[in-house]
N, C-alpha and C positions, 0 to 999 in steps of 0.2 A: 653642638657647634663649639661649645669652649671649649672641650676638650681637644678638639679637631686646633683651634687655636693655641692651646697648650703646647701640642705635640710641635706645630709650626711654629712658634717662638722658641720653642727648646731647640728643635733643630739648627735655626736660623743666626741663634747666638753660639753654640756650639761651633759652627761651621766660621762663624767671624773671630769669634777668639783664637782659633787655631790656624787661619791662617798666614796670621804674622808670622810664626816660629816654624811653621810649615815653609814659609819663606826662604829664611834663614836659613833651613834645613835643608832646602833645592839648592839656595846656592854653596854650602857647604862641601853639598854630595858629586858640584859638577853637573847637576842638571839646569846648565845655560846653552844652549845651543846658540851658535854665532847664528848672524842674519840673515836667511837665504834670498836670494832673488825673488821670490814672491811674496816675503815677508813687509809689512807695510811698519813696523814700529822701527823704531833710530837704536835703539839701547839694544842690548842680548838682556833677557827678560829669564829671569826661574820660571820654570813649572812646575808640574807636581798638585797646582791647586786640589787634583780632585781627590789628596789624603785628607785635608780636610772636609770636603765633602762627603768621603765615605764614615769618618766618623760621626757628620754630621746625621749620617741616614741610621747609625748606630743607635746614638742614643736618640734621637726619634722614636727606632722601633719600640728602644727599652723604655721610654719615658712612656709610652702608648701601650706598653703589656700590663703596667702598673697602673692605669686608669681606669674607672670602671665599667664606661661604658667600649669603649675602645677595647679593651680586654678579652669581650665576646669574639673580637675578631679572632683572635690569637689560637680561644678555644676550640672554635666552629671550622677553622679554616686552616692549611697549611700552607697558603698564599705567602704570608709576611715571611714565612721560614725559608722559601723557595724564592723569595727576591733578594734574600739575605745569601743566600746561598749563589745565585749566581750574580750578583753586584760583587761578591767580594772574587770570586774568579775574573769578572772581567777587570776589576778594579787592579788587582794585582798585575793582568797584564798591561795594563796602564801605567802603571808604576815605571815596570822593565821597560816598556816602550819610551816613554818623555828619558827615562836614561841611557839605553844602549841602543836606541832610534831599529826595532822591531820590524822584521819583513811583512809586508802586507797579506803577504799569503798565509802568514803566521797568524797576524792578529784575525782574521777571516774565520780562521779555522776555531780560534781561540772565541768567538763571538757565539758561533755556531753552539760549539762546547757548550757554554754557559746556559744559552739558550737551552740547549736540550737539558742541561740537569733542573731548570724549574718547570721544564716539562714531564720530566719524571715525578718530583714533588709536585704535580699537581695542578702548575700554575698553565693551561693549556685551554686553546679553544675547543670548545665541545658542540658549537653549531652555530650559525650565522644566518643572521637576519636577511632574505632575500628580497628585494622589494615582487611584488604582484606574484608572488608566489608563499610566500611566510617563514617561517624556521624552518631550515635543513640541517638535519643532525649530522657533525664529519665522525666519520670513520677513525681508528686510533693514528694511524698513517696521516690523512689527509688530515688531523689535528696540529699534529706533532709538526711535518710539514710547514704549514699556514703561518704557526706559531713562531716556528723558526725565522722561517721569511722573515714576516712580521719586526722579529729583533733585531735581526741583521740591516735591514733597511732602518729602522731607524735610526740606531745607532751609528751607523754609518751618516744619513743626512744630520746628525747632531754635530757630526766629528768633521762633513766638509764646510758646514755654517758656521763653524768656530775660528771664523779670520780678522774680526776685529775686536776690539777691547768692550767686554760687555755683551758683545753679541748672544752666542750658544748660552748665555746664562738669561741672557733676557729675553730670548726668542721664548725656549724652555719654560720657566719662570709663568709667561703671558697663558702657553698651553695648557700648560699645569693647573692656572688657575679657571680658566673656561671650564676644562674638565672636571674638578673639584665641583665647581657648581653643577656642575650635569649629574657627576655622578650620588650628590648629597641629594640632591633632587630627589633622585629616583628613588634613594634609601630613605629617605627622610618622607616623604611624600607618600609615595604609595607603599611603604614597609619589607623593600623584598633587599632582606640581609644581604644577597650574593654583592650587593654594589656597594655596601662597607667597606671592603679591601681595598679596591679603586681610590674612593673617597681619604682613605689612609695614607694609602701611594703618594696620589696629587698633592696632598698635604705636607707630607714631608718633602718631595720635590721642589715645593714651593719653597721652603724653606732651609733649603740646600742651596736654592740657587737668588736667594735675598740675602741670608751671612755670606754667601761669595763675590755678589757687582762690587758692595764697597771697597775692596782690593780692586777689583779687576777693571771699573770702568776706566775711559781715557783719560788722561795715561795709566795704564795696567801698571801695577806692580809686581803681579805672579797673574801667570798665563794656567787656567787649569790644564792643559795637557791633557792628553788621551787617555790619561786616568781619570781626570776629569769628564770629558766629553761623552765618551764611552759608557760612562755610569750614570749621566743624568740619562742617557736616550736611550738604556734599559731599564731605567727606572720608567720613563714614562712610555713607554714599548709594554711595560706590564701592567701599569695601570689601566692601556688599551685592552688590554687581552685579557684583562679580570674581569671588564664590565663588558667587552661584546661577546668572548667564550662564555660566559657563567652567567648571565641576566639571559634569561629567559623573557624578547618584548613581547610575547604573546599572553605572558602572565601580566604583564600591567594592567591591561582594561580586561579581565576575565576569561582572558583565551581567545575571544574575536578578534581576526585581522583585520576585517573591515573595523571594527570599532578601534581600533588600533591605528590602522592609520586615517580613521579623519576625527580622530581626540588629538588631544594636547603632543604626544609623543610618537608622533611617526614610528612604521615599522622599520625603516630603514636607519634612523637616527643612532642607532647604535651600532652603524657599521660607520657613517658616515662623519660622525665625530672625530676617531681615530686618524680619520684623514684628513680631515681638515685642522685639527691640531698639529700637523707637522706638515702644512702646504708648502709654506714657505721654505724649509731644509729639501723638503723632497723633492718639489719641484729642484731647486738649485744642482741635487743628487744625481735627477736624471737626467739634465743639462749635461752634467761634467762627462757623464759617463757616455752620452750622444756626444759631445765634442771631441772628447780625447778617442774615443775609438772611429770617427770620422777624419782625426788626423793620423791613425794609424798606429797612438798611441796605447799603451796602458791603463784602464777606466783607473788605475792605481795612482797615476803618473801626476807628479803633484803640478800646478800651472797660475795665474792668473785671471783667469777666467770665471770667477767665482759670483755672484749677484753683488757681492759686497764688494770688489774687485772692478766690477762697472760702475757703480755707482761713486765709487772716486773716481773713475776717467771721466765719466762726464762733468766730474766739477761738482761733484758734494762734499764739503766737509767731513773727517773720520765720524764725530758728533752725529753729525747730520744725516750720515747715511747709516747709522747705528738704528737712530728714531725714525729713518723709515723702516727700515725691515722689523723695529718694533711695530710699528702702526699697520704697515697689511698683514704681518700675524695677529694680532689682533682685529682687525677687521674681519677677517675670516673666522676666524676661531670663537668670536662672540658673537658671528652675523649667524655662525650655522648652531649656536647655543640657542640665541633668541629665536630661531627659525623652531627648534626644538619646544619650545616654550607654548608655538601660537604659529603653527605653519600656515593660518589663512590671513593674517593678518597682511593687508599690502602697506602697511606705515615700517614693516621691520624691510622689507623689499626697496620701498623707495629711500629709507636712511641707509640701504647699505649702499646704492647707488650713488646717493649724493656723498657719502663719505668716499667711495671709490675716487668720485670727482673731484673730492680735495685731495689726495693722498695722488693722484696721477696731476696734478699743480706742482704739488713739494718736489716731486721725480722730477721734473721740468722745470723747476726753478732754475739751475747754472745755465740754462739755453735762455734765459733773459739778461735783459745785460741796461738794466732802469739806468738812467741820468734823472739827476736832479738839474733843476731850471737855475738859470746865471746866476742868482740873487741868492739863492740857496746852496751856492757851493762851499760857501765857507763854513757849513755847516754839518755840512756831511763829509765821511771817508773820502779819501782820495780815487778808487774805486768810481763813486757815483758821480765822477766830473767828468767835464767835456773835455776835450784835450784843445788844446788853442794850437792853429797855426804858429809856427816859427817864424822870429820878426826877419827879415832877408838883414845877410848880415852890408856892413859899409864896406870894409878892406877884407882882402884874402887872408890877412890871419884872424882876423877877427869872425872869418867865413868858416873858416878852421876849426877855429877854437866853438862855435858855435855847430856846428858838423859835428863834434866831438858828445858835444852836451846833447844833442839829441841821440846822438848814438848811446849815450848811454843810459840815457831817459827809455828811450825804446828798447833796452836789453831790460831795467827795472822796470818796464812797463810787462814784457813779456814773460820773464821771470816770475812776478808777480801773477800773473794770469796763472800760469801753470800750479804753483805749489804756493799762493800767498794769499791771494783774494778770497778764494772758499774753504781756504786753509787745510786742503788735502795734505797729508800725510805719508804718500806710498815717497819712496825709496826711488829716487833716480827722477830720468825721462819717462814719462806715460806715452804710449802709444797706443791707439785706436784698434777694438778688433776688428778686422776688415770679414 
């Protein structure tokens, strides 16, 4: 475990030193893109963040070849070679994209690419945990295949959840760590090496994407960019595919699938993981992609509509709607760990319910609209007061002048509602999607 700590604090300051000058270096080079219509920040913001993130995953791997126990990994495995090998092609198109704004069918292709060369090196599912049936061995096609998917969707849900400041690094970040625990588990617990790689991955993801919030939460400084985005959601795209292609569950408890799945670690748990670590992007992924081709558009077609996107229409704070989409990825992501842990247990069943029920309160918070009581108005926000009738005025100008003062009262009154009281953020007039 301190090694695994080592590698994460190397990473993690690595990645925050370097992106001040990384900064500097986006706006130097002209990677500021003015503000587009769906964009919700005021300023034109650099990107680029994710050069320092790839250096960050650099020396991770190298601070971790030089360790001793971490080292085995290097030797046993050509995992860490093959994530290195495709982070730095998708990274690179990363790069070109946040600067010469890259066609989608391009990066697609270029996703794909990457994908398949750590399927060449190795890094590939080799069989899948079925529930009420057991391991099914894939064929080299149906591997390769699976794999690929596999990278392209996440990488893709990492790259449409990265629309507010903080977000794709925090969401990431939450998964990364669930995962870590699951996968150190497995390695540390019951001995079976194949879940070291994983366990390396998540770690260093962890700590790619903790040297990068300090810049990036709100207000952002540098926007990772799809150099950024792109490379955390193959990085964690392979940590999935290290521990559900290569951990054999049937090897946990001796080969029985019945002892398999009614022990500690389900047989399904290693399929099930992987998806519940990226609920939250993927859901939002196939959202976009059922809207825009139901409007007739391009699943490409960039829009509005995003989970982070609603949750400032209804009246969340930029802040605030950041900490939820933290909070139900983590709810899920540590509801289906702990489930992993102790599947009979009904105390982890009913604490995920009742957290559900707090976390569907926070969603619904701006649909309340509290006053405080007469005596406690002077006390609280303007916000939390009752509005008083207007006294009838004496004379017509004085009717006027008074006409005038609630007119403008009720323009800051409604002004305020929209962009002042929960302190949204987005750019313009909001309108509701019908």
């Amino acid at each position: 475990m301190r090694e695994y700590l080592l590698t994460l604090c190397v990473t993690a300051a690595v990645t925050y030193l370097l992106t001040g000058p990384v900064r500097k270096f986006a706006i130097v080079a002209g990677a500021m893109p003015e503000i587009r219509a769906r964009d919700v920040h005021r300023e034109p913001t650099p990107r680029l963040g994710g050069i320092a993130m790839f250096f960050g995953l650099c020396a991770g791997l190298l601070v971790a070849d030089h360790l001793t126990n971490l080292h085995q990994v290097f030797e046993k495995s050509n995992e860490p070679r093959a994530l290195l090998s495709g982070a730095a092609l998708i990274w690179l198109i990363g790069v070109l994209d946040d600067k010469f704004e890259i066609d989608a069918l391009i990066k697609l292709g270029s996703q794909m690419i990457a994908a398949g060369v750590m399927v060449v090196q190795g890094l590939t599912i080799l069989w899948l945990p079925i529930p009420t049936v057991g391991t099914v061995a894939l064929t080299q096609w149906q591997g390769t295949l699976l794999t690929v998917a596999l990278v392209v969707v996440t990488i893709n849900a990492v790259n449409f959840v990265d629309g507010l400041d903080g977000l794709a690094a925090g969401v990431v970040c939450i998964a990364a760590a669930a995962f870590f625990m699951y996968a150190y588990r497995i390695w540390y617990s019951y001995g079976i090496e194949a879940a070291a790689p994983a366990s390396l991955f998540a770690a260093i993801l962890m700590g790619m994407c903790l040297g990068f919030l300090p810049h990036n939460i709100h207000p952002a400084r540098i926007f990772m960019g799809d150099s950024g985005s792109m490379l955390i959601g193959l990085v964690l795209a392979a940590s999935a595919i290290s521990i559900t292609g290569q951990v054999d569950p049937d090897s946990l408890f001796g080969g029985s699938e019945r002892n398999t799945v009614h022990q500690m670690v389900p047989v399904y748990i290693p399929l099930l993981m992987p998806l519940t670590i990226i609920a939250i992007p993927a859901a939002d992924l196939i959202l976009a992609i059922v809207r825009r081709t139901w409007r007739g558009q391009s699943p490409f077609a960039a829009d509005r509509g995003h989970l982070h996107h609603r949750l400032l229409e209804i009246g969340h704070s930029h802040s605030r709607a950041v900490l939820i989409m933290y909070f139900f990825s983590a709810l899920i992501a540590f509801g289906a760990l702990a489930y992993s842990v102790n599947a009979a247990s009904m105390w982890i069943v009913l604490g995920v319910v009742f957290l559900s029920a707090i976390g569907l309160v926070l969603l619904l918070l701006p649909r309340f609209t509290p006053r405080a009581p007469r005596w406690a108005e002077a006390f609280v926000p303007p916000r939390y007061r009752r509005r008083r009738a207007a006294a009838a005025p004496a004379e017509g100008e004085a009717a006027t002048a008074g006409d005038e003062d609630d007119d403008d009262e009720e323009r800051v009154r409604v002004t305020v509602g929209v962009s002042g009281v929960n302190g949204a953020t987005a750019v313009g007039p909001r309108t509701r999607a019908r």
